[in-house]
Backbone as CSV, one residue per row, in Angstrom:
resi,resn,N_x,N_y,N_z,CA_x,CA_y,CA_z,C_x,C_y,C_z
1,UNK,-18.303,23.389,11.865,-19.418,23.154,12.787,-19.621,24.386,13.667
2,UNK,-20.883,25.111,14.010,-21.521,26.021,14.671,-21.816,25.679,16.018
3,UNK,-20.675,26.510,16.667,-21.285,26.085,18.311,-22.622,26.247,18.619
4,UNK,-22.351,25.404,19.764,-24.136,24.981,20.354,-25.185,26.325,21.231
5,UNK,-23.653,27.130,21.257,-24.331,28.437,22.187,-24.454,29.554,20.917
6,UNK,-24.123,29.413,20.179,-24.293,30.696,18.980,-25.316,31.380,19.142
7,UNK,-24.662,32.563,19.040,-26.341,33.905,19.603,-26.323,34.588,17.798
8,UNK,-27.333,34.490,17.492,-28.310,35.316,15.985,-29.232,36.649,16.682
9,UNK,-28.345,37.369,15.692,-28.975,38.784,16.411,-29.808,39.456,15.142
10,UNK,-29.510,38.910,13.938,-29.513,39.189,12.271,-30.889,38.853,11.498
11,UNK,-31.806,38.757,11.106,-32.744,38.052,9.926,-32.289,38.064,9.030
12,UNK,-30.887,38.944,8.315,-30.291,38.641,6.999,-29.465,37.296,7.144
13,UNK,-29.197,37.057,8.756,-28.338,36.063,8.702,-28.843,34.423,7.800
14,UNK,-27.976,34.230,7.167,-28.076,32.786,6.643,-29.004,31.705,6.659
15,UNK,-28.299,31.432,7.836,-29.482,30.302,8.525,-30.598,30.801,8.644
16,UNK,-31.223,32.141,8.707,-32.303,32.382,9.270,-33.134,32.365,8.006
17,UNK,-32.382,32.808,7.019,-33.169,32.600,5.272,-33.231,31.515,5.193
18,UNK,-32.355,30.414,5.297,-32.555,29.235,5.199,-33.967,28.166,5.800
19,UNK,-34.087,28.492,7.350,-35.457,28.717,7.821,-36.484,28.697,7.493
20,UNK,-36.517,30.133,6.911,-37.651,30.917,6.518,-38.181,30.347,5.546
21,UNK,-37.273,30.303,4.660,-37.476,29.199,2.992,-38.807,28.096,3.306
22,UNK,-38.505,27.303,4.960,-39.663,26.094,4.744,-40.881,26.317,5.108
23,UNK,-41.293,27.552,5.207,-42.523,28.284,5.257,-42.796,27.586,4.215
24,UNK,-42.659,27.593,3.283,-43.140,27.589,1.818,-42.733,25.416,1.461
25,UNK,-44.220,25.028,1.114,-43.819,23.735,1.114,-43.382,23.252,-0.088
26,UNK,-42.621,23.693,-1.207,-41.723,23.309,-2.174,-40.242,23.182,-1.087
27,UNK,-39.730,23.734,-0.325,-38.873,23.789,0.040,-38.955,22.610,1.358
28,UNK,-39.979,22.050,1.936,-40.167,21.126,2.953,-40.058,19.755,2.478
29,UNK,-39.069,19.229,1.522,-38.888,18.065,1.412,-38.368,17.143,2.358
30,UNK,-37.248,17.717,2.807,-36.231,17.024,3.771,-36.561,17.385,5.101
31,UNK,-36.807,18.992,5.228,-36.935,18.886,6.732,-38.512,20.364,7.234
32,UNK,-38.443,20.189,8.181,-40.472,20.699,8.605,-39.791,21.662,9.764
33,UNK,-40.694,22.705,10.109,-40.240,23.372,10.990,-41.791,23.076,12.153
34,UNK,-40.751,22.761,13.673,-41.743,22.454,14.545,-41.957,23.464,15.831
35,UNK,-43.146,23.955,16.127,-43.375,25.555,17.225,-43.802,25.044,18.586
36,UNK,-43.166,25.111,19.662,-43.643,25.504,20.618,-42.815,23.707,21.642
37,UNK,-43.224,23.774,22.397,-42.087,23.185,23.764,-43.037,21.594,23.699
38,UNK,-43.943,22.003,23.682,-44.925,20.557,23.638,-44.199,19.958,22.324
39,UNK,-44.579,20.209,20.781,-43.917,19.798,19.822,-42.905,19.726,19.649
40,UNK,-41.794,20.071,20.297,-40.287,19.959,20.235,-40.053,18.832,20.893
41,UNK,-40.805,18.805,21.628,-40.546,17.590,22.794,-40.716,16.155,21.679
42,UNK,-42.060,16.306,21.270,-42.528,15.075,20.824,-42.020,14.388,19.813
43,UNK,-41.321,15.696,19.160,-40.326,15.373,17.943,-38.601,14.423,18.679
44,UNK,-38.578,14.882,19.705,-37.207,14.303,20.374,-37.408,13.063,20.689
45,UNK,-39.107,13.136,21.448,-39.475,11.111,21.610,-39.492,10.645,20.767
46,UNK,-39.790,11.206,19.561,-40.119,10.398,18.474,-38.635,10.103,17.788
47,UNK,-37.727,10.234,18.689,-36.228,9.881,17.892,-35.964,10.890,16.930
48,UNK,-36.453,11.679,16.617,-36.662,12.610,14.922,-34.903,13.325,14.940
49,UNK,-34.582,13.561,14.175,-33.360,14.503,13.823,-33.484,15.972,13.793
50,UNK,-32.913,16.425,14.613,-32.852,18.070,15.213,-31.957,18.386,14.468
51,UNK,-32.650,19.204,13.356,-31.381,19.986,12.393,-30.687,21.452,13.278
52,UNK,-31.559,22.320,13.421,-31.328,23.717,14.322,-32.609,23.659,15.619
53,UNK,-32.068,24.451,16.316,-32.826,24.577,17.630,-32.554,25.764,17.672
54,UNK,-34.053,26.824,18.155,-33.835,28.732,18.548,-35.021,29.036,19.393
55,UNK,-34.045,29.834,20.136,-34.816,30.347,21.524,-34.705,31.265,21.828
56,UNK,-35.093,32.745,22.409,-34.990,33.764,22.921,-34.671,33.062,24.127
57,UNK,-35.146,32.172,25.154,-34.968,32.050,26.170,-33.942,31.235,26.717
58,UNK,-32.781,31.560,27.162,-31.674,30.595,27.154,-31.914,29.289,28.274
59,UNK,-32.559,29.666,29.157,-32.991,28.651,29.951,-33.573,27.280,29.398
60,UNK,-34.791,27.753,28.849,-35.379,26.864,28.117,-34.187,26.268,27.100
61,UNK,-33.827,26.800,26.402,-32.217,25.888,25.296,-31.850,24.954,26.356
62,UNK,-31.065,25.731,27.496,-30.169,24.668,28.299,-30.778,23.696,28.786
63,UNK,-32.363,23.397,29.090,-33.283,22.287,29.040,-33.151,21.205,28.154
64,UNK,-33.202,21.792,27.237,-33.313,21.101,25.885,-31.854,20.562,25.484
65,UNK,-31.027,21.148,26.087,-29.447,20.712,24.842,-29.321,19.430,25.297
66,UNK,-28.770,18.822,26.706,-29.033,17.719,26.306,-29.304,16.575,25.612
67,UNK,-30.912,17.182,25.416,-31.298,16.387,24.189,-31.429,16.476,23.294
68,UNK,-30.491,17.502,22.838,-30.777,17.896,21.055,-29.666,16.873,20.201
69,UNK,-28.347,16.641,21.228,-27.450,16.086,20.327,-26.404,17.018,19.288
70,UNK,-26.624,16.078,18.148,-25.944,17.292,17.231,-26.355,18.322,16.599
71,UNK,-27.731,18.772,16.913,-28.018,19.816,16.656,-27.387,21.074,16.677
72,UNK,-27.463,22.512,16.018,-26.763,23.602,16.304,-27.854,24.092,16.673
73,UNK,-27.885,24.848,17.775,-28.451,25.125,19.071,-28.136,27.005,18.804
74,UNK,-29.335,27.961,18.823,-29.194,29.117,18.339,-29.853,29.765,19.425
75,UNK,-28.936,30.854,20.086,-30.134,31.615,20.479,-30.191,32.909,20.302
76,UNK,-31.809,33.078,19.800,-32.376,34.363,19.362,-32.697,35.657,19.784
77,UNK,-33.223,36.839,19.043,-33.707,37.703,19.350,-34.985,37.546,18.760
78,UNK,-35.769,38.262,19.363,-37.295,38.324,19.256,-37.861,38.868,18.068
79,UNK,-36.343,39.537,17.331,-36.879,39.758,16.064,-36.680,38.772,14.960
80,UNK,-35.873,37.715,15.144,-35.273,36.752,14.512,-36.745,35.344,14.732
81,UNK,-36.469,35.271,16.041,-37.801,34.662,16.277,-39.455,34.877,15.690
82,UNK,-39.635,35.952,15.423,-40.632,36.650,14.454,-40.477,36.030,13.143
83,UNK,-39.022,36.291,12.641,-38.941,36.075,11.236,-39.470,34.385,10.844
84,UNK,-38.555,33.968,11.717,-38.688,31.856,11.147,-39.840,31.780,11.916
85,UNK,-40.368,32.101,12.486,-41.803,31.301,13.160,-43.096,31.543,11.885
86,UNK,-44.047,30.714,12.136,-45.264,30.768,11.250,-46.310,31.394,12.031
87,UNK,-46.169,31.924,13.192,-47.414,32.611,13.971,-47.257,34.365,14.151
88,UNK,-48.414,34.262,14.500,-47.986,36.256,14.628,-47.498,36.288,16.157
89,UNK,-47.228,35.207,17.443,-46.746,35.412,18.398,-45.584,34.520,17.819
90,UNK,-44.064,34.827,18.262,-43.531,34.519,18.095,-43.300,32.919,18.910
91,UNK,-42.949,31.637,18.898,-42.882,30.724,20.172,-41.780,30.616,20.640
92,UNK,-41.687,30.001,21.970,-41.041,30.065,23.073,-39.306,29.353,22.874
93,UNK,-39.865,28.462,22.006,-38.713,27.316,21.310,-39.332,26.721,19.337
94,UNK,-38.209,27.249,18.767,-38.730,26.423,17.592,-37.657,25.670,17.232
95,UNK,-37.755,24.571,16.225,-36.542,23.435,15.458,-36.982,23.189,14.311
96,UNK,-35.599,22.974,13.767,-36.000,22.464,12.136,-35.449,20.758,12.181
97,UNK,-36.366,20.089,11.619,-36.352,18.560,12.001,-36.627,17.880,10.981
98,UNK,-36.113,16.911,11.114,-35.866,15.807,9.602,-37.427,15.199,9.266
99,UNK,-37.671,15.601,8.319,-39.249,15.394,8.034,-38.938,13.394,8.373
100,UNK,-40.043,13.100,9.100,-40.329,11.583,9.152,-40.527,10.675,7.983
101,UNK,-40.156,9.351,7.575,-40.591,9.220,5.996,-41.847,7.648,6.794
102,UNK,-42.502,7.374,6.068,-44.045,6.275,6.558,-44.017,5.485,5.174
103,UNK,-43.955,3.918,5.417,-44.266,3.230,4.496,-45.343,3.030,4.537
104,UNK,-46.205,2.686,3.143,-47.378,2.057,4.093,-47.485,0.960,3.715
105,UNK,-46.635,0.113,3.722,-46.619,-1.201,4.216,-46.611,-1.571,5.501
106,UNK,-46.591,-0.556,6.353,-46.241,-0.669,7.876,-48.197,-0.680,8.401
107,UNK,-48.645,0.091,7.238,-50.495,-0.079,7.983,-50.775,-1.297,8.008
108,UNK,-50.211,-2.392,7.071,-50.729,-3.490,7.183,-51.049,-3.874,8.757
109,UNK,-50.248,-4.163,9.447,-50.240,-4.065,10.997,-51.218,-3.046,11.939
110,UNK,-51.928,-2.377,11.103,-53.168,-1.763,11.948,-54.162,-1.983,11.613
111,UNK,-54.915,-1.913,13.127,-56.395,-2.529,12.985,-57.134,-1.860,12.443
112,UNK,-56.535,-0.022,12.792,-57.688,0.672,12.557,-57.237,1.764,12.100
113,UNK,-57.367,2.138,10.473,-57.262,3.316,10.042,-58.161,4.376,9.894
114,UNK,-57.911,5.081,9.271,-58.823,6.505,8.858,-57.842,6.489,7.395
115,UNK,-58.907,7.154,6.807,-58.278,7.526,5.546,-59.269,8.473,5.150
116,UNK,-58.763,9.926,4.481,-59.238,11.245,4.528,-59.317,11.592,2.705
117,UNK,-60.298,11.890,2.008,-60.417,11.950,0.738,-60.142,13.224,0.087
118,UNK,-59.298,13.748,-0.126,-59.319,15.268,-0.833,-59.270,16.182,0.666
119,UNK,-58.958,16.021,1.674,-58.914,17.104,2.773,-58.037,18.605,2.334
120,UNK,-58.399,19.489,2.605,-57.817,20.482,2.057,-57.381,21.666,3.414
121,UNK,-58.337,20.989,4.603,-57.670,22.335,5.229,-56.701,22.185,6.445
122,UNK,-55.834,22.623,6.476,-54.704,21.995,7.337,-54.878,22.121,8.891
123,UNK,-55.873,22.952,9.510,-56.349,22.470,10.549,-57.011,21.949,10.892
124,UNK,-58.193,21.269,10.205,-59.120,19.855,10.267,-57.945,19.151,10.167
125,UNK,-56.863,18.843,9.367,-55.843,17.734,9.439,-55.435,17.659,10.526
126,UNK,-55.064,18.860,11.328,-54.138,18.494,12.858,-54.981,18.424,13.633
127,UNK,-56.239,18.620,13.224,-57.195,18.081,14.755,-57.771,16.805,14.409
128,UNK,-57.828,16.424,13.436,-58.287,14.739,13.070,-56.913,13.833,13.786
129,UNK,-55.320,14.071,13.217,-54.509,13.476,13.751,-54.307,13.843,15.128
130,UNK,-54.548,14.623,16.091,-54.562,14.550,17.331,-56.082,13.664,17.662
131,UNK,-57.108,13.629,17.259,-58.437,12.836,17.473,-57.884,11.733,17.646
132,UNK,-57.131,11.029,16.440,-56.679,10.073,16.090,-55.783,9.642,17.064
133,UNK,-54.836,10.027,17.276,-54.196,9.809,18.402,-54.861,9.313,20.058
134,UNK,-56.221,10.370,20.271,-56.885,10.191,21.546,-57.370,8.929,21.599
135,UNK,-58.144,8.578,20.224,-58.559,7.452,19.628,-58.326,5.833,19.345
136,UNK,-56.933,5.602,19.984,-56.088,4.749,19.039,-56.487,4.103,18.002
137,UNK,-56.204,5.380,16.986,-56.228,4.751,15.303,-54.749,4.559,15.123
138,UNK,-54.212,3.555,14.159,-52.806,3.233,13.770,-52.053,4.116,12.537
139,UNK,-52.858,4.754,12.018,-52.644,5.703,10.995,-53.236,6.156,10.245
140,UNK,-53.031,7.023,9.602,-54.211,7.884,8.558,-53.298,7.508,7.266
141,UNK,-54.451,7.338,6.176,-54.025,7.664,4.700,-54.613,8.834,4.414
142,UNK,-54.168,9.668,3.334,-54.344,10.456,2.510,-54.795,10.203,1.240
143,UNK,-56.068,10.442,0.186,-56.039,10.169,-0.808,-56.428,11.348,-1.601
144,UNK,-56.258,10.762,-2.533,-56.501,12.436,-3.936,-55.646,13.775,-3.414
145,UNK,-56.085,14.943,-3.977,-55.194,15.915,-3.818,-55.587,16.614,-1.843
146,UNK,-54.300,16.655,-0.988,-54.825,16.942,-0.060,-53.857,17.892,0.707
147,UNK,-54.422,18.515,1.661,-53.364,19.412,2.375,-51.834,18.935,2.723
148,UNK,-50.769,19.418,2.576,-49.468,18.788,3.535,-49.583,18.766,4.734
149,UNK,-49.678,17.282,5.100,-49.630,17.502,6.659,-48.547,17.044,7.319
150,UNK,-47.442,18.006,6.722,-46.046,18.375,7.848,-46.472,20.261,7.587
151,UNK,-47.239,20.820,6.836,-47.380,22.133,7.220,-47.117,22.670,9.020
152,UNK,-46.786,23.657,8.643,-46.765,24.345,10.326,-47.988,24.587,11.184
153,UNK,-49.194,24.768,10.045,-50.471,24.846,10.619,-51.096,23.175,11.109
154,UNK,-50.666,22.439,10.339,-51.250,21.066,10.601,-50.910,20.512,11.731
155,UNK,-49.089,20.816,12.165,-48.484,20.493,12.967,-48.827,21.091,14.426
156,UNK,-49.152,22.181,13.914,-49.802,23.296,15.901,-51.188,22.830,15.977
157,UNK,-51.993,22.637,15.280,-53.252,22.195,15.203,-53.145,20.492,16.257
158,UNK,-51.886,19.741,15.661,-51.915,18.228,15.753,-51.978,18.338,17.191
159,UNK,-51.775,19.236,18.014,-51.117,19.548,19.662,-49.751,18.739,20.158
160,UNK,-48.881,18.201,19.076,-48.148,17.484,20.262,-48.350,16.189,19.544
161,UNK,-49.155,15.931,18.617,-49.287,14.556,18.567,-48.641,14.018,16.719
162,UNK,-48.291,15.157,15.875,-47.991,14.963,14.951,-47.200,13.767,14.518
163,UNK,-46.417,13.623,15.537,-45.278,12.108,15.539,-45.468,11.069,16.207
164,UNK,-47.091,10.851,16.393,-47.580,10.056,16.990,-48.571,8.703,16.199
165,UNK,-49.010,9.934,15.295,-49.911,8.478,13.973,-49.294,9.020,12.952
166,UNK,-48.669,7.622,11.997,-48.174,8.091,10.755,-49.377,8.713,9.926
167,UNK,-49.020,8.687,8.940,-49.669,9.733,7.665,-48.652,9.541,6.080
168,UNK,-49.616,8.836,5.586,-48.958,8.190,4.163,-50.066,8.326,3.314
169,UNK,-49.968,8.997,2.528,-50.407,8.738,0.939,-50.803,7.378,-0.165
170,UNK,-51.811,7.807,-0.356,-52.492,6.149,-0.871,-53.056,6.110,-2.063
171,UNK,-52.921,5.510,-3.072,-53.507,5.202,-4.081,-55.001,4.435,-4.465
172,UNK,-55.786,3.973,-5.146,-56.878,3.390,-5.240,-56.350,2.094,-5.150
173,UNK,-54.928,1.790,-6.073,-54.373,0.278,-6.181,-54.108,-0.214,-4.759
174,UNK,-53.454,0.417,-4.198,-53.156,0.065,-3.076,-54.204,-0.032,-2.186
175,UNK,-54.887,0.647,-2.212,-56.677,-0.069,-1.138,-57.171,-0.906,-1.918
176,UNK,-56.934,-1.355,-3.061,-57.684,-2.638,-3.239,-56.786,-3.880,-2.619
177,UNK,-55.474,-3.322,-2.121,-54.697,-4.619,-1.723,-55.176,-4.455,-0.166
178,UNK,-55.180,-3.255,0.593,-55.918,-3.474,1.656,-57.244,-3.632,1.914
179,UNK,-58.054,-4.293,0.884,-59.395,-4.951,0.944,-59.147,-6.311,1.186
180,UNK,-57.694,-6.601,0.757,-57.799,-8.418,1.060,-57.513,-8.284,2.637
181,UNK,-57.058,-7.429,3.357,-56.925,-7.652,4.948,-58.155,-6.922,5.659
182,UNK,-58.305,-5.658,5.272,-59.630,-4.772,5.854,-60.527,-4.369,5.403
183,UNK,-61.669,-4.393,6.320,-62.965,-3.676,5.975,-62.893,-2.651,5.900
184,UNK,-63.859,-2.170,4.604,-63.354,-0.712,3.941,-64.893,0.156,4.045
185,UNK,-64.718,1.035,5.073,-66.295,1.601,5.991,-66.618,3.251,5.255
186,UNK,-67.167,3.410,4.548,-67.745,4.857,3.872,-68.303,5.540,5.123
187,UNK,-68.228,6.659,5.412,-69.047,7.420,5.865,-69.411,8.440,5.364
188,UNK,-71.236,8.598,5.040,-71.742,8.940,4.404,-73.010,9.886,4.901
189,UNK,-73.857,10.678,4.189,-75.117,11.014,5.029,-75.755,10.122,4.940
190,UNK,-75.954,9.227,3.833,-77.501,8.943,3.782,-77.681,7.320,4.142
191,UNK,-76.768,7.085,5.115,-76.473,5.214,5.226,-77.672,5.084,6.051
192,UNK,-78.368,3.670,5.914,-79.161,2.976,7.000,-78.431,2.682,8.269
193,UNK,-77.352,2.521,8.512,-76.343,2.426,9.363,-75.764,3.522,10.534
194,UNK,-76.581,3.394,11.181,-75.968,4.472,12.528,-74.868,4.470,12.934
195,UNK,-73.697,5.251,13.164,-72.613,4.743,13.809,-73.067,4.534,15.509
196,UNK,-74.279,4.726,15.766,-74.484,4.676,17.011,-75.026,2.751,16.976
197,UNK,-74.562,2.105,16.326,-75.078,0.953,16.058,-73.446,-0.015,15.380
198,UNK,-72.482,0.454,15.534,-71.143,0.115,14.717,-70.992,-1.046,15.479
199,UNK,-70.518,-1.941,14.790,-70.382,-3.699,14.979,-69.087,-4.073,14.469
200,UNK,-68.488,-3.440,13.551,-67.584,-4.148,12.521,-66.466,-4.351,13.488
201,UNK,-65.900,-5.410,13.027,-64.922,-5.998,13.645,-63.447,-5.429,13.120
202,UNK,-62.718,-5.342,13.671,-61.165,-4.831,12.599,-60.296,-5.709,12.427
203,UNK,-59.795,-6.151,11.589,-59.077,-4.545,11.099,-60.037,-3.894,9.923
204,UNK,-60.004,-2.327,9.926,-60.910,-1.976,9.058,-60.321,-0.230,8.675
205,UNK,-60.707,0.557,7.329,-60.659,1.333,7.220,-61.836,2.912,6.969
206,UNK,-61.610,3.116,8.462,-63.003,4.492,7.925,-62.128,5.507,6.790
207,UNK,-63.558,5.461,5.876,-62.671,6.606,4.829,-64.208,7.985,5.396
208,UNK,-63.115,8.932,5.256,-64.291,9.864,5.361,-63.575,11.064,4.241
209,UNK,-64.900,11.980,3.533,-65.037,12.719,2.419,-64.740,14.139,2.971
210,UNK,-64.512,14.939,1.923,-64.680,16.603,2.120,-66.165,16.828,2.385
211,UNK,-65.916,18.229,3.350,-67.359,18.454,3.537,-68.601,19.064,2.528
212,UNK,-67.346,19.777,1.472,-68.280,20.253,-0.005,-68.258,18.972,-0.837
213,UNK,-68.221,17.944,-1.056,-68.129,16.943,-1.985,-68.271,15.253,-1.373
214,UNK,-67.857,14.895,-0.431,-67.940,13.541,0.325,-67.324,12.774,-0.316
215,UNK,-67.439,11.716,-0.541,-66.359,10.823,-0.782,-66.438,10.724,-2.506
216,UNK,-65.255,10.215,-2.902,-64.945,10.136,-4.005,-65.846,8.581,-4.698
217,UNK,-66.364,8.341,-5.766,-66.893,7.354,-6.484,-66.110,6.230,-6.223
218,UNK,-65.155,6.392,-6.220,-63.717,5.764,-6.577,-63.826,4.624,-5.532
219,UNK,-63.604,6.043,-3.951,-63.404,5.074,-2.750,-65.218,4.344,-2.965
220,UNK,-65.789,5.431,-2.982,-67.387,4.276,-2.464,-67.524,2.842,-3.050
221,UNK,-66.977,3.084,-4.606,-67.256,1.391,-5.262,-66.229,0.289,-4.238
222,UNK,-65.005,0.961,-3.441,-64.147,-0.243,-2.840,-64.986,-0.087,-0.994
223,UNK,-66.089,0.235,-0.875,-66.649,-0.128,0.117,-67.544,-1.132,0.995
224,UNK,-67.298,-1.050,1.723,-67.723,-3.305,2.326,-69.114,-3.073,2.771
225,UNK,-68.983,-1.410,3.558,-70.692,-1.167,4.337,-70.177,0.522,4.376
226,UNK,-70.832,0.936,4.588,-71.348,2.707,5.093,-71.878,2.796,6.365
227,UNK,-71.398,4.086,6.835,-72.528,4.221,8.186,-73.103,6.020,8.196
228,UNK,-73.427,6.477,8.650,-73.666,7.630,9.183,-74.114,7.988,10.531
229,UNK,-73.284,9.637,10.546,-74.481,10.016,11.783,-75.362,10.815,12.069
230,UNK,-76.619,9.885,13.052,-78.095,10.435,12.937,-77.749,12.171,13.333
231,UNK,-78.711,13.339,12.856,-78.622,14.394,12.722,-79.716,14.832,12.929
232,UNK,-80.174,16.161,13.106,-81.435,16.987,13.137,-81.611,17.149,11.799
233,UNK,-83.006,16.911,11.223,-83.581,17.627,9.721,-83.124,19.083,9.654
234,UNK,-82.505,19.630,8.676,-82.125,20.664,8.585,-81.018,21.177,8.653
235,UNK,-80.142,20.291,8.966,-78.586,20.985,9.173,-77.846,20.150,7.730
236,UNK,-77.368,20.167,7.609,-76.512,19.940,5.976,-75.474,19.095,6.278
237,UNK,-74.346,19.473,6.897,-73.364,18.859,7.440,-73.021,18.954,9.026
238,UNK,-71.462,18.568,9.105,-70.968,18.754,10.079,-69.445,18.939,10.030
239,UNK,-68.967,20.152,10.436,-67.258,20.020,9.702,-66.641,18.206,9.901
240,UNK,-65.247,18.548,9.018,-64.892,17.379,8.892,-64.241,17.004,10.094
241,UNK,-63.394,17.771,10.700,-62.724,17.523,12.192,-64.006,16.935,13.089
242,UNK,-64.944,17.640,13.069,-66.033,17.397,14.428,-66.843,15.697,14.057
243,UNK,-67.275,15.357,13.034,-67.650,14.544,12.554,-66.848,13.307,12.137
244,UNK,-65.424,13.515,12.760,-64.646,12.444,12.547,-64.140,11.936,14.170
245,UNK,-64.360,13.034,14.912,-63.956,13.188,16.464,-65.205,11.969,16.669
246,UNK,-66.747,12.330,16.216,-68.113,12.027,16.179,-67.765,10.559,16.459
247,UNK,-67.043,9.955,15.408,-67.450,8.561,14.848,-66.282,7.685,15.425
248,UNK,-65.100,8.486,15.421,-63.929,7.503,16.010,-64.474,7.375,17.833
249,UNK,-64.693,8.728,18.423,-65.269,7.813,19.527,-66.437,6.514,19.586
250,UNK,-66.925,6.882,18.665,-68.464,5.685,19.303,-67.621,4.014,18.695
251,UNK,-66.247,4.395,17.753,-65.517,3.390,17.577,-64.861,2.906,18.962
252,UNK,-64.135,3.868,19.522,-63.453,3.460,20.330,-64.062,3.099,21.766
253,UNK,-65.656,3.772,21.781,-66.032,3.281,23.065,-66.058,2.050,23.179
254,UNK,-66.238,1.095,22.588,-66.313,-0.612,22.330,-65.397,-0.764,22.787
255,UNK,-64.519,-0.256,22.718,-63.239,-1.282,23.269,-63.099,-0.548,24.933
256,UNK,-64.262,0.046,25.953,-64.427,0.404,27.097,-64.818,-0.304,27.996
257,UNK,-64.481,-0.666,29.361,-65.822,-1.399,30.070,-66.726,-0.495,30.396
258,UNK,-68.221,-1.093,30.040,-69.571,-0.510,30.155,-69.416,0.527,31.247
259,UNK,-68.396,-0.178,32.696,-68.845,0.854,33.920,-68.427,2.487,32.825
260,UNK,-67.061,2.292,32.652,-66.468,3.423,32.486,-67.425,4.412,31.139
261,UNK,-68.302,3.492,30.536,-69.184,4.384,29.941,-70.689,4.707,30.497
262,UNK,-71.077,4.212,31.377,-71.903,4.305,31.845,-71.998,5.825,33.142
């Protein structure tokens, strides 16, 4: 076992290849690397398992040890810190942490999902799951081929909130079993349905599409109603982050009193 004060002065050193390796998501099975003091944190509320902890700043460590547990607790040089981080600034505190595992038998119990069709870019993912979060949605599915969202980009994008709404992977079979509990809501361009007009009761699932392609055939045939939102003639789309921010609020204002929207 590696004491908790161990100073890494090396990038050939070991551990630090070891690290480096989960840049690359063949190697992120078991465990995700998380950047910056906000996300370290959230990973500790979230109970998560602190494999390594590294800091240039020893202060900040001795904050943290406490609550790291059995973690091995490293502290860095700024060139080491360069190496394992995923940003061109190096951060203040990073950890390597036991990737979370999500049944989704556990969505059954939410009112209100999102489910994302082919998403591909990993910062629309961490700003939909932080939306989501502002939002109270209970979790996101994933369907068809889509970004990893334990990436490092998905995760700095999420702000803090990555370990806050699960994120599970979904099949077509399996939304037809969540058609016997929820309403299954397309969002689309061309619906008669305003979301500025949304009624549906939950539990229910918004699926929303890529912005080059929209939703898959697949999901539209398992859909209960569609909505869209009204737009100026002439604009085409709306990214997928902004247009999902769009619709989960005018969801969530319903559940406001009028003063507070008024």
């Amino acid at each position: 076992m590696i004491d908790k004060t161990t100073e890494i002065t090396s990038v050939q050193n070991n551990i630090v290849k070891e690290v480096t390796k989960l840049h690359q998501k063949k190697y992120r099975e078991d465990f995700i690397i998380v950047e910056g003091e906000k996300s370290v944190s959230e990973a500790l509320e979230a109970g998560l398992n602190i494999k390594y902890a590294f800091s240039s700043n020893k202060t900040l460590l001795e904050k943290f040890s406490a609550k790291l547990n059995n973690a091995e607790v490293y502290l860095a040089n700024e060139k080491v810190m360069e190496k394992i981080s995923t940003t061109e600034s190096a951060p203040n505190i990073l950890a390597v942490v036991k990737k979370p595992e999500y049944d989704i038998s556990m969505f059954k119990n939410f009112k209100k999902i999102v489910l994302l069709d082919g998403i591909k870019d990993a910062g629309n993912l961490g700003t939909i799951i932080r939306t989501a979060a502002a939002f109270d949605i209970g979790g996101i599915m994933l369907f068809g081929e889509c970004t990893d969202e334990f990436s490092p980009k998905t995760i700095r994008s999420a702000a803090g909130n990555i370990f806050k709404v699960p994120v599970v992977h979904c099949t077509a079979e399996q939304l037809k079993e969540f058609k016997k509990s929820h309403k299954m809501i397309a969002t689309v361009v061309n619906s008669k349905n305003s979301i500025q007009d949304f009624n549906v009761k939950s539990p229910y699932i918004v699926m929303f599409g890529s912005e080059a392609c929209g939703l898959c055939n697949e999901l539209l045939s398992l859909a209960d109603t569609s909505l869209t939102i009204p737009m100026k003639e002439g604009v085409e789309s709306l990214n997928l982050a902004i247009s999902t921010g769009i619709v989960l609020y005018e969801i969530f204002k319903h559940q406001l009193p009028k003063s507070f929207i008024a």
